[in-house]
C-alpha positions as CSV (number, residue, x, y, z in Angstrom):
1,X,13.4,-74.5,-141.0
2,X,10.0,-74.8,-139.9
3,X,11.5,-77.1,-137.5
4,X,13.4,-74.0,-135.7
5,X,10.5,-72.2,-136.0
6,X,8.6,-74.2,-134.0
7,X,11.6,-74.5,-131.4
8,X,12.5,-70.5,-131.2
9,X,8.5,-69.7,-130.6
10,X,9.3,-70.7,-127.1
11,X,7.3,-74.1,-126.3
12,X,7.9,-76.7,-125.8
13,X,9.7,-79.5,-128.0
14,X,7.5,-82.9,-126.4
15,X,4.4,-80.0,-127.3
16,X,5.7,-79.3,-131.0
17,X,6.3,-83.1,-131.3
18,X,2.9,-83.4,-130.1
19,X,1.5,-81.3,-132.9
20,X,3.4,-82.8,-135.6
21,X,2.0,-86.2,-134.7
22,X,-1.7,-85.4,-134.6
23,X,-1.0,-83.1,-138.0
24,X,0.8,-87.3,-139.4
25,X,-1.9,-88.3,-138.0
26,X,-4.2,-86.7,-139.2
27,X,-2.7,-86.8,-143.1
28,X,-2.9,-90.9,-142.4
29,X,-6.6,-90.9,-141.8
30,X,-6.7,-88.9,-144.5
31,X,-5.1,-91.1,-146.8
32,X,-6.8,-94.3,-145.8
33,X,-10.3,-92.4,-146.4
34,X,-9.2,-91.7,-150.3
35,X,-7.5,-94.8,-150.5
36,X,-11.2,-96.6,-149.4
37,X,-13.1,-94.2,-152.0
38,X,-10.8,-94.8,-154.6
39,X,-11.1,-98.9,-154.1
40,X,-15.1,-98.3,-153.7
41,X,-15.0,-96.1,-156.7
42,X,-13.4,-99.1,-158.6
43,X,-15.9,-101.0,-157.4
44,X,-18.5,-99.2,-158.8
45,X,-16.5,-98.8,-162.1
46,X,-16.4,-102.7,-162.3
47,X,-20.1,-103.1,-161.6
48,X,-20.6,-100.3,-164.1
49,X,-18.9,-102.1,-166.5
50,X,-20.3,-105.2,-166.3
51,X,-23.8,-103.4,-167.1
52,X,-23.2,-102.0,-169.9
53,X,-21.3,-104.8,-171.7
54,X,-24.6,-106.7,-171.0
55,X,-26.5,-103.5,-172.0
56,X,-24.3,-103.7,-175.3
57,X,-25.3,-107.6,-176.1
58,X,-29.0,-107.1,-175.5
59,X,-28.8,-104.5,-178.3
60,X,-27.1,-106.5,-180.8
61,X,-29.3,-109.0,-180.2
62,X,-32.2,-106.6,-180.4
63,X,-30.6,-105.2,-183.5
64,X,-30.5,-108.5,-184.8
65,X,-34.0,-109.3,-184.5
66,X,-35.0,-106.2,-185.9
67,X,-33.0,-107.0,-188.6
68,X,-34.5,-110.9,-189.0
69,X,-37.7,-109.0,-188.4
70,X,-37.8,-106.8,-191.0
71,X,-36.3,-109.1,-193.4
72,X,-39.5,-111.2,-192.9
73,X,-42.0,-108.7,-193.3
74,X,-40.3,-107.5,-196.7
75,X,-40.5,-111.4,-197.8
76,X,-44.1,-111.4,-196.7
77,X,-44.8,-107.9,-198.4
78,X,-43.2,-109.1,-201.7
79,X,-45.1,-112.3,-201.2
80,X,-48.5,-110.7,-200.9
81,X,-47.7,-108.3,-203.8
82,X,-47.3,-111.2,-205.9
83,X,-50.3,-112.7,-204.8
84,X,-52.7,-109.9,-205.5
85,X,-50.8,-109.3,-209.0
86,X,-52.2,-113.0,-209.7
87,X,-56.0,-112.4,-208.4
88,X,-55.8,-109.3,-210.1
89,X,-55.1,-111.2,-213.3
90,X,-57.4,-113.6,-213.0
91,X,-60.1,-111.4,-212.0
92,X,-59.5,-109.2,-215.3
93,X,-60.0,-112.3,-217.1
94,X,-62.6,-113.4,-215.6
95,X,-64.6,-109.9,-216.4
96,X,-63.3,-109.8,-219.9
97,X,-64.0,-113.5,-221.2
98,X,-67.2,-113.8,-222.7
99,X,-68.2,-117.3,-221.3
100,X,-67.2,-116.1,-217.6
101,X,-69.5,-113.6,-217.9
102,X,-72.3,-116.6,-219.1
103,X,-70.9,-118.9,-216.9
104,X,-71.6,-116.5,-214.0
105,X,-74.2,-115.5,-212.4
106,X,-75.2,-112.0,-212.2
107,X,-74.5,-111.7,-208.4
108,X,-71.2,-113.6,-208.9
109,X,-70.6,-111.0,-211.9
110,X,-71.2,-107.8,-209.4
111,X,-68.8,-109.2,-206.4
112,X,-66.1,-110.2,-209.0
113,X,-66.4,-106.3,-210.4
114,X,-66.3,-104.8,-206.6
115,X,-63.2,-107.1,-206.2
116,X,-61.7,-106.1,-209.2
117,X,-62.2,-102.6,-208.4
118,X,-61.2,-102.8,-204.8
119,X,-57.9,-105.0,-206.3
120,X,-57.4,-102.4,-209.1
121,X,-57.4,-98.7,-206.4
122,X,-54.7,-101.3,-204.4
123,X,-53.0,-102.1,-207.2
124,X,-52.6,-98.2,-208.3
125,X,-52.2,-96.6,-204.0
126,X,-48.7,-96.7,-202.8
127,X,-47.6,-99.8,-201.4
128,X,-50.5,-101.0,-198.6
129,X,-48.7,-101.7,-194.9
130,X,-50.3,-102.8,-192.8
131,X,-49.9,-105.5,-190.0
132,X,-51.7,-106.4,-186.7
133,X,-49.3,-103.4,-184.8
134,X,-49.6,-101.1,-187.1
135,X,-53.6,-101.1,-187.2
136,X,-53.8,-101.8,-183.4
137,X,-51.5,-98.9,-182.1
138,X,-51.7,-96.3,-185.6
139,X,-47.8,-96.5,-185.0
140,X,-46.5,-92.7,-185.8
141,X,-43.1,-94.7,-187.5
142,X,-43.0,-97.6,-189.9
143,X,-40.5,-99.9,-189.7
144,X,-38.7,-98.2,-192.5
145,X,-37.9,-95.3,-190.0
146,X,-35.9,-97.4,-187.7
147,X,-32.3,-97.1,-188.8
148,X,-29.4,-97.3,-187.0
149,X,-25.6,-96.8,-187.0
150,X,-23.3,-99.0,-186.2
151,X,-20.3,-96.6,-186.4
152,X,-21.9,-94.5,-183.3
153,X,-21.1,-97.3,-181.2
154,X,-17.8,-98.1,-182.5
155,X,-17.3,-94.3,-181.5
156,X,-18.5,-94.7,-178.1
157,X,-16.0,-97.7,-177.4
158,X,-12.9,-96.0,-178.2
């Protein structure tokens, strides 16, 4: 229809073949440019890709050590607890037996009280800690802040 159209508009036909070629033509380029974004594109979705999966297994491993991380400072913490439980102990003995008392001198005596003390206000506080970060940097988060979920990945995958 468009076809007669063309024909009953009075030019010529070699003209309106003309026309229809460029306007093929034309569409072709056309074409070939999407056809080279869309394989670029693809490109850049493979590259992409490949990142983040290596994004994703630096932050399982990260995660992990985290996790081995904080496993070893709670060990250490429990550790030390237990420790100063046991010099506290034998520091109350020490100040309560009557023979440590003459067994000791009266310096000894007065540096076993101010450890006892010292040991004692610990002992009573809220759980002391501290580490070599903590006191360097006055960190605003402790490491029992750091918590993540593993189901917000999961999310983002599907």
């Amino acid at each position: 229809e468009q076809g007669l159209q063309l024909l009953e508009l009075g030019g010529s036909v070699e003209e309106d073949y003309i026309r229809i070629a460029r306007c093929f033509e034309a569409t072709r380029q056309r074409c070939c440019r999407l056809e080279q974004d869309g394989r670029r594109a693809r490109e850049q979705l493979a590259r992409v890709e490949a990142e983040r999966a290596a994004l994703e297994v630096k932050l399982k491993h990260a995660r992990n050590q985290v996790e081995v991380e904080m496993k070893k400072r709670h060990r250490a913490e429990a550790e030390l607890e237990k420790q100063e439980r046991k010099l506290q102990l034998v520091l109350e003995l020490l100040m309560r037996e009557p023979w440590g008392n003459e067994a000791l001198s009266r310096e000894q005596c007065s540096v076993l009280s101010a450890l006892a003390g010292q040991r004692l206000g610990a002992a009573l506080a809220p759980v002391r800690r501290s580490s070599a970060v903590d006191e360097s940097c006055q960190s605003l988060l402790s490491h029992s802040d750091i918590s993540y979920d593993r189901t917000e990945d999961d999310m983002v995958r599907s």
